[in-house]
C-alpha positions as CSV (number, residue, x, y, z in Angstrom):
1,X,3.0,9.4,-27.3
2,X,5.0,7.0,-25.1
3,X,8.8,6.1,-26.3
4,X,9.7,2.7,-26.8
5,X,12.4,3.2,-23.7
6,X,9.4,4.7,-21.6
7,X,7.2,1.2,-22.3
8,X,10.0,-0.6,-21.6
9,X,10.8,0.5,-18.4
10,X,7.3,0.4,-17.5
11,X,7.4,-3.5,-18.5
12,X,9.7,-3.9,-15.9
13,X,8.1,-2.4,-13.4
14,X,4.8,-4.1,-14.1
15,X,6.5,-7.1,-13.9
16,X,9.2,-6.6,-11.5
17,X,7.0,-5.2,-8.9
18,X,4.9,-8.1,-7.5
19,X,8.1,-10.1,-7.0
20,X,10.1,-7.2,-4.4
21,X,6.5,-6.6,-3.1
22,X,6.6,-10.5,-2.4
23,X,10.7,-11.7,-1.9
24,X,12.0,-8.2,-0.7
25,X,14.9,-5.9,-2.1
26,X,17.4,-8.5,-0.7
27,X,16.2,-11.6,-2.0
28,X,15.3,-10.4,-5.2
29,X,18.1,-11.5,-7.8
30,X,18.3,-10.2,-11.2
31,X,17.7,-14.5,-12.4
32,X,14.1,-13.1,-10.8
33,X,14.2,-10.0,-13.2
34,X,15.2,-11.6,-16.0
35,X,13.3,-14.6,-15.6
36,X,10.1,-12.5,-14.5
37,X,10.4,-10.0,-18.1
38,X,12.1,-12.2,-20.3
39,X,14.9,-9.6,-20.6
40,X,18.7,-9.4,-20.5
41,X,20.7,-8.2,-17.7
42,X,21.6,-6.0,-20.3
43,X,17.9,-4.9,-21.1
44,X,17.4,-4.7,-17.5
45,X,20.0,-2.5,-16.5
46,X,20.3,-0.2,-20.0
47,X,16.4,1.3,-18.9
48,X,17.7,1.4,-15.1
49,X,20.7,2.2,-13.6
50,X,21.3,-0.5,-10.8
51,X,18.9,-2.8,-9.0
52,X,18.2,0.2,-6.2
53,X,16.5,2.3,-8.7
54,X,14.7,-0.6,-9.8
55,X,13.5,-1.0,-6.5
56,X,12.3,2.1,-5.8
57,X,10.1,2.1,-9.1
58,X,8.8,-0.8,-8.1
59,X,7.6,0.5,-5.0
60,X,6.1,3.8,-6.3
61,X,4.1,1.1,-8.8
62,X,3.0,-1.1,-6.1
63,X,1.8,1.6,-4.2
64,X,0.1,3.3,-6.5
65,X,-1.8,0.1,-7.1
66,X,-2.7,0.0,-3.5
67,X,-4.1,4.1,-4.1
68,X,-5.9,3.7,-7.3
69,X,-7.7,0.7,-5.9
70,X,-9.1,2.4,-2.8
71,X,-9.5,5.7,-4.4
72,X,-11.9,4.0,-7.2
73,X,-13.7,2.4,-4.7
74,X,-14.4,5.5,-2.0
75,X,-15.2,7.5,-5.6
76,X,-18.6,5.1,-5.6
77,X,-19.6,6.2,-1.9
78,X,-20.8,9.5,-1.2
79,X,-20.8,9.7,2.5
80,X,-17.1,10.1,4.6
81,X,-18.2,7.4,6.8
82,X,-18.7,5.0,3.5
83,X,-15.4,6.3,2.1
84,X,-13.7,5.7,5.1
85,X,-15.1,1.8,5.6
86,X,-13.3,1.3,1.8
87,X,-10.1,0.3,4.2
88,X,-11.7,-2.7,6.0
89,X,-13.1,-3.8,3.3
90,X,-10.1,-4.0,1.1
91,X,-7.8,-5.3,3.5
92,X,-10.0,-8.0,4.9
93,X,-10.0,-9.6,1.4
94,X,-6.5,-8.7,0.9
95,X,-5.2,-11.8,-0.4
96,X,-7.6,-12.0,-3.1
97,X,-6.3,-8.6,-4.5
98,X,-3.5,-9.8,-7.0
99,X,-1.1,-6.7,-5.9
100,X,-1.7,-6.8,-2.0
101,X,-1.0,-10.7,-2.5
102,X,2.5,-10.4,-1.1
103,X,1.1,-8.3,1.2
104,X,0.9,-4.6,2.1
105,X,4.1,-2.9,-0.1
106,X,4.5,0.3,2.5
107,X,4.5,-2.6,5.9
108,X,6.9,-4.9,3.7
109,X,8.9,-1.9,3.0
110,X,9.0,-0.2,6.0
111,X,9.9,-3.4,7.8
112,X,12.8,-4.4,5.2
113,X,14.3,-1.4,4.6
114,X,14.3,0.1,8.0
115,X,17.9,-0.2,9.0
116,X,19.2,-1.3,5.5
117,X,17.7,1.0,2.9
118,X,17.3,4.5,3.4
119,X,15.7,5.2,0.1
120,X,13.3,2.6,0.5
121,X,12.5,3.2,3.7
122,X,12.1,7.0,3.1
123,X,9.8,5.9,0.0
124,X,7.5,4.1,3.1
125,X,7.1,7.1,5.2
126,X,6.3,9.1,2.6
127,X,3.3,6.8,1.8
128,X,2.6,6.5,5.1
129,X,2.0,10.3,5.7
130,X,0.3,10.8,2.2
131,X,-1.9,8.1,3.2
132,X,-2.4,10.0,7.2
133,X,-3.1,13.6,4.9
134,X,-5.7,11.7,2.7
135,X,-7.4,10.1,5.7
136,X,-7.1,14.1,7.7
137,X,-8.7,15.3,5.0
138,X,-11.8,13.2,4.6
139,X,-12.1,13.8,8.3
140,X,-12.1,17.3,8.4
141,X,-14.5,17.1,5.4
142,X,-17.0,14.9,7.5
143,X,-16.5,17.2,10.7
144,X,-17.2,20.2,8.5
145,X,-20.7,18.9,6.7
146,X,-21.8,17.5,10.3
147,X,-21.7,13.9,9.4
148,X,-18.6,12.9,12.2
149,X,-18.5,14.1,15.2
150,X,-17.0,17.4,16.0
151,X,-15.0,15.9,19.2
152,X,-12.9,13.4,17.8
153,X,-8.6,13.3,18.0
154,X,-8.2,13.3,14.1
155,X,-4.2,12.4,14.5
156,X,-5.3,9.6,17.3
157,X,-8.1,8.2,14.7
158,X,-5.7,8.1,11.6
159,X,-2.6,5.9,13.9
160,X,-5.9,3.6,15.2
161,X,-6.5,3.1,11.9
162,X,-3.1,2.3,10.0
163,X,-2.2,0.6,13.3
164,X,-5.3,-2.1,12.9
165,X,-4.5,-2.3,9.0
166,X,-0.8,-3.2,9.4
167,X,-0.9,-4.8,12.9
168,X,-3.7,-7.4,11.7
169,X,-1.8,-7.4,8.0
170,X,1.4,-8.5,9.8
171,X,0.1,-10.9,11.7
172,X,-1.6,-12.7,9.2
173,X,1.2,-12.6,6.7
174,X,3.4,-14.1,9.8
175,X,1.0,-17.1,10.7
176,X,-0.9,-17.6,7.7
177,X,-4.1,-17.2,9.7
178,X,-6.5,-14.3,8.9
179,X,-8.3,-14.5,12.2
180,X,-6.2,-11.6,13.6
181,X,-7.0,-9.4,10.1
182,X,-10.7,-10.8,10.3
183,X,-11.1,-9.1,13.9
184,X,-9.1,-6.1,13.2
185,X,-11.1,-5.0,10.6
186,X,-14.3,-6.1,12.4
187,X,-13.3,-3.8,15.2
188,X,-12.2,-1.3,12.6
189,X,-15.5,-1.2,10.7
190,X,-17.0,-0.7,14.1
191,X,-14.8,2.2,15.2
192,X,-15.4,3.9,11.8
193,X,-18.8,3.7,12.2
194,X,-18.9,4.9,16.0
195,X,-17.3,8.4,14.1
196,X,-20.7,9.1,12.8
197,X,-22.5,12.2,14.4
């Protein structure tokens, strides 16, 4: 059974989250926490200690978000190749996912917190190489059934592919046109594909 403190905290988090995903760890103010939960400054900070461990919950929530989604979609596909074409699909409808709607938490992270956050920004390479293991491993699986081919640069595939994802995330986010996602993941989808033995 759940304590009352545990729900609590996890009330802020649900509701906290979107907003750092969406204004940043600077320029989120605790009038945004309190306004967003409907709590104190008191009820905020007596379930966490100070805004940075805040934060960092928020990002572990907003990630997970991002790995639940894609891992109950790739559950429904039984072939690597159909697992693996779960990322283009998700991230050329991004914006219509609510919790990718501030964009990609681990790019908004990593780019924020790169010289002024040192948890945060160790939070975003840790995603970033869970998310590299998860995408070695499915490889490996498809070399070893025969369904991609034996030849491919696994480490070259997996930076091709978080490369396209961010890259074309990035540049829609910075110039509110999804042309440069739309043709990432095109290309994407098509590279994917090409892995197929």
């Amino acid at each position: 059974m759940i304590s009352k403190a545990d729900r609590t905290k996890q009330f802020i988090i649900e509701k906290i989250a979107p907003i750092f995903n969406c204004k940043g760890y600077a320029c989120t103010s605790l009038s945004d926490m309190i306004m967003a939960t409907g709590l104190t400054k008191g009820s905020i900070y007596g379930n966490f200690e100070n805004k940075d461990e805040v934060a960092l919950a928020a990002f572990d929530y907003n990630f997970q978000c991002v790995v639940s989604h894609i891992r109950s979609k790739m559950e429904t596909r039984s072939s690597i190749i159909d697992k693996l074409l779960v990322y283009p699909e998700t991230y050329r409808n991004y914006l219509q996912l609510p919790f990718l709607q501030g964009g990609c938490p681990v790019l908004n992270t990593a780019i924020e917190a790169d010289h002024t956050h040192p948890q945060l920004k160790s939070k975003a390479a840790n995603a970033i190489q869970f998310w590299r293991g998860s995408m070695e491993r499915q490889l490996n699986e498809g070399i070893a059934s025969g369904e991609i081919k034996s030849d491919i640069n696994i480490n070259e595939v997996c930076t091709v592919i978080i490369s396209l994802i961010q890259g074309g995330v990035m540049q829609t986010k910075v110039t509110g046109n999804t042309m440069a996602l739309k043709s990432g993941m095109d290309y994407l989808e098509r590279l994917i594909k090409d892995l197929k033995q």
